[in-house]
C-alpha positions as CSV (number, residue, x, y, z in Angstrom):
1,X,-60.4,123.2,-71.1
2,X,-61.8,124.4,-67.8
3,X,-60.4,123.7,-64.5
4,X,-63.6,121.1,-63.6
5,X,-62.7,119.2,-66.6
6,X,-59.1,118.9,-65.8
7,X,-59.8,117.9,-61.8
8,X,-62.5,115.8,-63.0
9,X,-61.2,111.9,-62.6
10,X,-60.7,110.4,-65.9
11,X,-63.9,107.9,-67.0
12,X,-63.8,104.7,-65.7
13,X,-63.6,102.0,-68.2
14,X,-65.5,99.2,-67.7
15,X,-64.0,96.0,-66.7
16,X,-65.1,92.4,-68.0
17,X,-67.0,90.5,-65.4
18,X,-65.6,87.4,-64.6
19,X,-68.5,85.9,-66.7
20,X,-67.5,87.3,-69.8
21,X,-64.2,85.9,-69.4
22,X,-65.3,82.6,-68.2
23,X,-67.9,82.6,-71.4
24,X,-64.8,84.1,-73.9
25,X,-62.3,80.9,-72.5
26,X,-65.2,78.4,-72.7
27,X,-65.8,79.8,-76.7
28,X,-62.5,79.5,-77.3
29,X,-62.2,76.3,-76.1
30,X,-65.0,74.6,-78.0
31,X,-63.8,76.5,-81.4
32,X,-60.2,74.8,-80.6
33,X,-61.7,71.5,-79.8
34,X,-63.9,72.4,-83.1
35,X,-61.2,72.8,-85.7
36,X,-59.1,69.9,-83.9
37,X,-62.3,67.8,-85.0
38,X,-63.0,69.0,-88.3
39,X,-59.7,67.7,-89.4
40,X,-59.7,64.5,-87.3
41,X,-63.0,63.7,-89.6
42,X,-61.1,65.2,-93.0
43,X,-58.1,63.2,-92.3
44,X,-60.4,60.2,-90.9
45,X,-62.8,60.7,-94.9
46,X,-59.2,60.7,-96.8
47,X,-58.3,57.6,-94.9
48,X,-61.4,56.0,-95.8
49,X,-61.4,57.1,-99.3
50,X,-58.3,55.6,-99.7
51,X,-59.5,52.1,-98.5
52,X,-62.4,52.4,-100.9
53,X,-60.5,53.3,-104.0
54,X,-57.8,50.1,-103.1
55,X,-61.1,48.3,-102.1
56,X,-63.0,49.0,-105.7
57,X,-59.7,47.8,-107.7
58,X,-59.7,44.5,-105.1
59,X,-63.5,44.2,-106.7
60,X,-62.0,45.1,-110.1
61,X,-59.5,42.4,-110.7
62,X,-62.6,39.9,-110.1
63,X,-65.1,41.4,-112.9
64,X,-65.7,39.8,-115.5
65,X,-63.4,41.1,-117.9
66,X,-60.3,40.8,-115.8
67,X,-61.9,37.1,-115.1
68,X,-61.4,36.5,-118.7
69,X,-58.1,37.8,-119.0
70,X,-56.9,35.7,-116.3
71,X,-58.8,32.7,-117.8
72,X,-57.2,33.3,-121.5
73,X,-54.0,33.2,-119.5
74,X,-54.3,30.4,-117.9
75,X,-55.4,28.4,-120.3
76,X,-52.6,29.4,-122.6
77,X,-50.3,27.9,-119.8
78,X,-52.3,24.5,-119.8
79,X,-51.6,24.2,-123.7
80,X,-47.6,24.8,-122.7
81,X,-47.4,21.9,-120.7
82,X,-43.4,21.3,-121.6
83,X,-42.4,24.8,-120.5
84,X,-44.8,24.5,-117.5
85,X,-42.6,21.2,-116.8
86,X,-39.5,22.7,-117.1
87,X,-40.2,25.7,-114.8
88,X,-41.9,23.8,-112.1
89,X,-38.9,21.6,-111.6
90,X,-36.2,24.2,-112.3
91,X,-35.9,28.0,-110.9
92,X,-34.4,29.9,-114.3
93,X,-33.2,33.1,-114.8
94,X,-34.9,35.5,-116.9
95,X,-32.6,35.3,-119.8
96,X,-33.2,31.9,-119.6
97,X,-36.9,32.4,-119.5
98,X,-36.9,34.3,-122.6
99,X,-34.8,32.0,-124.6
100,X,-36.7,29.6,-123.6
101,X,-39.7,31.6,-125.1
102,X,-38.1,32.6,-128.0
103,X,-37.7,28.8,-128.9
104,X,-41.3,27.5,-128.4
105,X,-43.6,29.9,-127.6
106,X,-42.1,33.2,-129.9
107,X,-40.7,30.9,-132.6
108,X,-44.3,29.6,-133.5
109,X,-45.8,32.9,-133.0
110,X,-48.3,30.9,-130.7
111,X,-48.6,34.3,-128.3
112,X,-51.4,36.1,-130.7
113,X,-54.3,35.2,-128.8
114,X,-53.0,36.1,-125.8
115,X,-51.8,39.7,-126.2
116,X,-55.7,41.8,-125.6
117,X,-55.8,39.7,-122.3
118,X,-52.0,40.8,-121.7
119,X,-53.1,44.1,-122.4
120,X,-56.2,43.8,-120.3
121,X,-53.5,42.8,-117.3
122,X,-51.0,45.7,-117.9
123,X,-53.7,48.4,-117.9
124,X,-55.1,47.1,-114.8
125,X,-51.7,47.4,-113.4
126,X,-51.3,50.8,-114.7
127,X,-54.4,52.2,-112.8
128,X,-53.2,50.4,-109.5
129,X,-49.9,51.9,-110.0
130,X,-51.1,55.2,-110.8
131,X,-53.2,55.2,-107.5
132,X,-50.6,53.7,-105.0
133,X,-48.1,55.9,-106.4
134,X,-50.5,59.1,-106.3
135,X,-51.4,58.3,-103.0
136,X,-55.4,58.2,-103.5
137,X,-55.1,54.8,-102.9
138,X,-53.7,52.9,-99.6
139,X,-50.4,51.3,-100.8
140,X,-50.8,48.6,-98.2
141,X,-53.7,47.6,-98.4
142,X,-52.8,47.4,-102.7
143,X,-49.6,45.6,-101.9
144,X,-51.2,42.9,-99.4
145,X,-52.9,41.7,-102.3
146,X,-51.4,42.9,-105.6
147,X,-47.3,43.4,-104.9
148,X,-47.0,39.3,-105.1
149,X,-49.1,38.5,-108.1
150,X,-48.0,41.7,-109.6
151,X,-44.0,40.1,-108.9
152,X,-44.7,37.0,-110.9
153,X,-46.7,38.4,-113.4
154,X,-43.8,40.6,-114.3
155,X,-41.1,37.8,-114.7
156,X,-43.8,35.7,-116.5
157,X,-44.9,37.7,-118.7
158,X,-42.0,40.4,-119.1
159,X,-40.7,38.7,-122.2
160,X,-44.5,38.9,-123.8
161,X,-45.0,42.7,-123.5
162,X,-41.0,43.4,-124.6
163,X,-42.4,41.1,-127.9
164,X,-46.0,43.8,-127.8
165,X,-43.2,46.5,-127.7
166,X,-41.2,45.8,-130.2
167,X,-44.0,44.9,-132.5
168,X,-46.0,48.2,-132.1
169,X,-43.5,50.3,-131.2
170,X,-45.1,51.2,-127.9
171,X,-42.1,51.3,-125.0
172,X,-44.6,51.8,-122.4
173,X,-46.8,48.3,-123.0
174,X,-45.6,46.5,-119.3
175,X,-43.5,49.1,-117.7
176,X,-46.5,49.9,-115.2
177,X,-46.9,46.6,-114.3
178,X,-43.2,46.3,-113.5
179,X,-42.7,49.6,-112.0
180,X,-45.6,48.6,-109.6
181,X,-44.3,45.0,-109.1
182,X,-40.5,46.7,-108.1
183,X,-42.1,49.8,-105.9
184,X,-44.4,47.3,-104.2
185,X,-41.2,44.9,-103.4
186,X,-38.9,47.4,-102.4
187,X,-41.2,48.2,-99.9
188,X,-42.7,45.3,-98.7
């Protein structure tokens, strides 16, 4: 090195204008407020996901086939007009529910054509259960209109699926149904 070079004042290096740093704070700030956004909408499209999945099993237990179900139901309540009786003007426990079935209903094996619409029921109540406890669905909005009907359908009609059970051997025929009817309660 010569003694010029070393004298000579080392290079400038070039500071940002003040526009540069305006613009890089102004970018910064957009791509902040950006990302901030883009999951505002994601959380905002989960949300409303949610309330269309409940919303579509809302529409579900008024198609036909769940209809039909509920009809066969119903009118095998209509034909039971002395149990009806009794429970309208009596609150009974369960194990006096199902001795009560066991002596009309169960003893006269007069259940049979109501088990595919009991099956119909519990299989609905499975996928509702499935989706409030997955999360893809909005367990409110489920329970506002499920968790009571889901409640007395699982007293009512406890005794019916234990009878399914035992028949076919499947343990898991109305378990959903009172899974969701319990979860629903407990947090209701």
């Amino acid at each position: 090195m010569s003694k010029d070079e070393a004298a000579a004042p080392p290079e400038e290096v070039e500071k940002p204008s003040k526009f540069d740093s305006i613009a890089k704070v102004v970018t910064l700030t957009i791509a902040v407020f950006g990302v901030a956004q883009y999951v505002y909408d994601r959380v905002d499209a989960r949300s409303n996901d949610k309330k269309s999945r409940s919303i579509s099993y809302i529409e579900q237990y008024a198609n036909a086939d769940m209809l039909e179900a509920r009809h066969t139901l119903a009118d095998f309540w209509s034909r039971q007009q002395g149990l009806v009786g009794v429970f309208r003007n009596t609150s009974v426990t369960q194990r006096t529910y199902g001795a009560l079935l066991d002596a009309s209903v169960f003893r006269n094996d007069l259940d049979g054509g109501i088990q595919p619409a009991l099956l119909k029921v519990d299989s609905f109540y499975t996928q509702v259960g499935f989706c409030r406890s997955s999360g893809l669905c909005e367990a409110k909005l489920l329970d506002a209109y499920f968790c009571e009907t889901a409640q007395k359908y699982g007293f009512v009609y406890g005794p019916f699926y234990e009878r399914i059970s035992d028949r076919t051997g499947d343990t898991s025929v109305g378990r959903e149904l009172q899974a969701y009817a319990g979860e629903c309660h407990s947090k209701g």
